[in-house]
C-alpha positions as CSV (number, residue, x, y, z in Angstrom):
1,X,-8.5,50.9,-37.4
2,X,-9.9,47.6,-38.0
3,X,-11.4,47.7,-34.2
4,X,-13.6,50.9,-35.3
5,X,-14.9,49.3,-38.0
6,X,-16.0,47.0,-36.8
7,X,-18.0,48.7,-34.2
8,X,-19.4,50.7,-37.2
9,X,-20.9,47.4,-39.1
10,X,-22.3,45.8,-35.6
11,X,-23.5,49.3,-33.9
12,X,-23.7,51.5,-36.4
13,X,-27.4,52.3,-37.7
14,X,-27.5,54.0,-41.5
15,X,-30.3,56.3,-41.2
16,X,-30.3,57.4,-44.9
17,X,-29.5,61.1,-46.6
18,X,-25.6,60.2,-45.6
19,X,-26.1,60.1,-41.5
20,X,-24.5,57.7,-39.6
21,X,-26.0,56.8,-35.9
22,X,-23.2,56.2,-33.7
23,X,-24.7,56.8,-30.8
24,X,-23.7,53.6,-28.6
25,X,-20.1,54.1,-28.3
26,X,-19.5,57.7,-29.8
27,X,-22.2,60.2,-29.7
28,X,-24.5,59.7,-27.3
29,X,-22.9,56.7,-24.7
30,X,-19.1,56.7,-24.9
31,X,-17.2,53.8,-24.0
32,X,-14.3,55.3,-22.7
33,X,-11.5,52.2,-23.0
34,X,-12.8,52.2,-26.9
35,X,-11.9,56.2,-26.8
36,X,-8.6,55.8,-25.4
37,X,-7.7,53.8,-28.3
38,X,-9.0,55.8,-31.1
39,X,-7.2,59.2,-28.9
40,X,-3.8,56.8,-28.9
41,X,-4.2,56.4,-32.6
42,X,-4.6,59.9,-33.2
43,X,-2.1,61.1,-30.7
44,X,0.6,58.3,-32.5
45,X,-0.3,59.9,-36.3
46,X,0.2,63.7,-34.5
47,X,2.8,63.2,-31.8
48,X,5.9,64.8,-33.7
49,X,3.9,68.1,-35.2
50,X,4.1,69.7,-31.6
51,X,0.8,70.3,-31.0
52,X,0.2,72.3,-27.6
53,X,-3.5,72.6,-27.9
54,X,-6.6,70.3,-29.2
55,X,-9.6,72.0,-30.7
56,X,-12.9,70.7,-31.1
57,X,-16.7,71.8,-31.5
58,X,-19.2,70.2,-28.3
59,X,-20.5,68.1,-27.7
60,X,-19.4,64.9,-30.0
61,X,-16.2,66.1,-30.4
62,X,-15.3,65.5,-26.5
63,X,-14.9,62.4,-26.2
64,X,-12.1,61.4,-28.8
65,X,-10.4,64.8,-28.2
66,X,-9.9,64.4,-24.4
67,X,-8.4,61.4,-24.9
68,X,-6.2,62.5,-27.4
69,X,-5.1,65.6,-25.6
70,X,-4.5,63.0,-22.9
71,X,-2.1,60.8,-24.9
72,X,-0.2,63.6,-26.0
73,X,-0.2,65.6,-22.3
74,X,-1.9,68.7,-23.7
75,X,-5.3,70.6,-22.7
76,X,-8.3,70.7,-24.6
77,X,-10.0,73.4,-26.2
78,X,-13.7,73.2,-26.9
79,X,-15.9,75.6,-29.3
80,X,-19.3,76.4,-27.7
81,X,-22.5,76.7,-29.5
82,X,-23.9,79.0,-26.9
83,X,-21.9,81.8,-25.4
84,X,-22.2,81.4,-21.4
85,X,-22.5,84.6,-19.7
86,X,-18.7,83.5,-18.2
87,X,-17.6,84.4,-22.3
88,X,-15.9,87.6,-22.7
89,X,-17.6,89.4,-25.4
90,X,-14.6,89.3,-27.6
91,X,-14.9,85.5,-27.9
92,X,-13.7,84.2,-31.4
93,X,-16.5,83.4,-33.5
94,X,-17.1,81.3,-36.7
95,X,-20.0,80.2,-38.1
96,X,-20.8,76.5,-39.3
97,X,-23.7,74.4,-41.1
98,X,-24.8,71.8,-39.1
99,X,-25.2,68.4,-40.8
100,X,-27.0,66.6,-37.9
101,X,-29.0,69.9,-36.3
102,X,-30.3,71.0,-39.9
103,X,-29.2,74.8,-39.1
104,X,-26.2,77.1,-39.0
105,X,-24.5,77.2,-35.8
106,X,-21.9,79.4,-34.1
107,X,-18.9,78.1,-33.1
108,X,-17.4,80.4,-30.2
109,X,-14.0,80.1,-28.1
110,X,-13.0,82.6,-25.2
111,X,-9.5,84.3,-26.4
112,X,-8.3,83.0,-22.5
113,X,-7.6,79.8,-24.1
114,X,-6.6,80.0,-27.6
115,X,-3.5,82.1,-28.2
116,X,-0.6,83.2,-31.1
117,X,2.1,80.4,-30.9
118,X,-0.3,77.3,-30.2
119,X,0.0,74.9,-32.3
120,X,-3.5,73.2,-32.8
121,X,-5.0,69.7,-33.7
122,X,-8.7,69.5,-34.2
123,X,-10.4,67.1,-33.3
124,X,-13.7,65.6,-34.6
125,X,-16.2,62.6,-34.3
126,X,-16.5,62.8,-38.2
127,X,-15.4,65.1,-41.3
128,X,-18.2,65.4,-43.5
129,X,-19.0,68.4,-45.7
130,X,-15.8,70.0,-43.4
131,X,-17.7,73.0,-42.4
132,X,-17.6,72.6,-38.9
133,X,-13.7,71.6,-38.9
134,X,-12.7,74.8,-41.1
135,X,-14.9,76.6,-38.6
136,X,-12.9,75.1,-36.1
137,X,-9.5,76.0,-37.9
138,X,-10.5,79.5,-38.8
139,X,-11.2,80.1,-35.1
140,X,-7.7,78.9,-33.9
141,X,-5.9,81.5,-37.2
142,X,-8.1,84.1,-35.5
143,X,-6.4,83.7,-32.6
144,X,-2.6,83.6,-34.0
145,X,-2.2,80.0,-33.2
146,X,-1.2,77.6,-36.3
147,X,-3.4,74.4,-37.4
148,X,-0.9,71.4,-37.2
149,X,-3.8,69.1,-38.4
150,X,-7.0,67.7,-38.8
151,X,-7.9,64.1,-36.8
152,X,-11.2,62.4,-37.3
153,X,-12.9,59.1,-36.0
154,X,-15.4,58.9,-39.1
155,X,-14.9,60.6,-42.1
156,X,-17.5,60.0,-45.1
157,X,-15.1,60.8,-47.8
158,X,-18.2,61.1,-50.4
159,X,-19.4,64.4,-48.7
160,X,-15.8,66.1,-49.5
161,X,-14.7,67.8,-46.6
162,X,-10.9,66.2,-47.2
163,X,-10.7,68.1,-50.2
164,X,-11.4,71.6,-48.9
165,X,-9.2,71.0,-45.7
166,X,-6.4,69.9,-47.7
167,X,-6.6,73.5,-50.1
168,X,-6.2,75.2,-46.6
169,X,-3.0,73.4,-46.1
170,X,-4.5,71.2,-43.2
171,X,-3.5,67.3,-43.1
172,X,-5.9,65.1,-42.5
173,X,-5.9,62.2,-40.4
174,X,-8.9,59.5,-40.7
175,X,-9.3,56.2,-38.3
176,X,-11.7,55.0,-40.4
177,X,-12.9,56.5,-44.0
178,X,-16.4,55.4,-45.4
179,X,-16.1,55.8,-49.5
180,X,-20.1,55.4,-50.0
181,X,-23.3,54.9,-48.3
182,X,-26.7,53.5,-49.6
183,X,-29.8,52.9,-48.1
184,X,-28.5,49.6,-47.6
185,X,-24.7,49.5,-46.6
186,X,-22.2,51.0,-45.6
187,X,-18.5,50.8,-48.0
188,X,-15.6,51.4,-46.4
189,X,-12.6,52.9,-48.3
């Protein structure tokens, strides 16, 4: 996605140690007309694997998985980081490193949305190490429901998240894939 990109070398701020600041159209501020397009160009790659269900971690995961669910008419699941007292107390739970947050988080999703016979694609801003996304995947196997597939915005293929997903049988699917980042740029793959 040439588009994406592009937004990456004109917005995109490299703060070293392999983060990525994103913050002016993905993270932080969305632009929404920019979303619908990377959602449509997820939603095309996944359209025939009969997803009924997309599955993603808040809070940067939101945004490109609404508008994927909305391209391909199905709802949206979100994993919570802290259980509401509205959570049953037989939530799924996973646990995840957190890249950005610099601590383990848990991932949890009320068994009211998440059942055995979905078929779910998760959603992410950007695969990384993978740890959040297996979280993810390991949540929707706990509740019966089969992973059709793995959809990113970002991935930075040097942290190797690809590689583990892949070995638990989940395909992924990249907009954009960044091979290597220095201190001073940013190589795209």
């Amino acid at each position: 996605m040439e588009a994406l990109k592009e937004r990456i070398r004109r917005e995109g701020i490299n703060l070293g140690g392999g983060i990525l600041k994103v913050d002016s159209f993905l993270n932080h501020q969305v632009d929404p007309a920019f979303m619908l397009a990377v959602g449509g160009a997820l939603a095309a790659h996944f359209g025939a694997s009969g997803v009924t269900k997309v599955l993603t971690a808040e809070i940067s995961g939101i945004a490109p998985a609404l508008t994927t669910a909305l391209a391909l008419g199905v709802k949206i699941v979100y994993a919570r980081k802290n259980r509401p007292i509205t959570m049953p107390q037989n939530a799924f739970v996973q646990s995840a490193p957190s890249h950005t947050k610099g601590k383990v988080v848990e991932l949890m999703v009320s068994p009211e949305f998440l059942h055995a016979g979905d078929t779910v694609l998760i959603v992410d801003d950007f695969l990384a190490s993978g740890a959040t996304i297996k979280a993810l995947g390991l949540l929707a196997e706990d509740a019966g429901a089969r992973v059709a597939g793995v959809g990113t915005v970002i991935e930075k293929r040097f942290e190797g998240g690809r590689g583990m997903l892949e070995e638990l049988g989940y395909p992924v699917r990249s907009l954009v894939v960044i091979a290597q980042m220095t201190d001073d740029e940013i190589l795209f793959a």
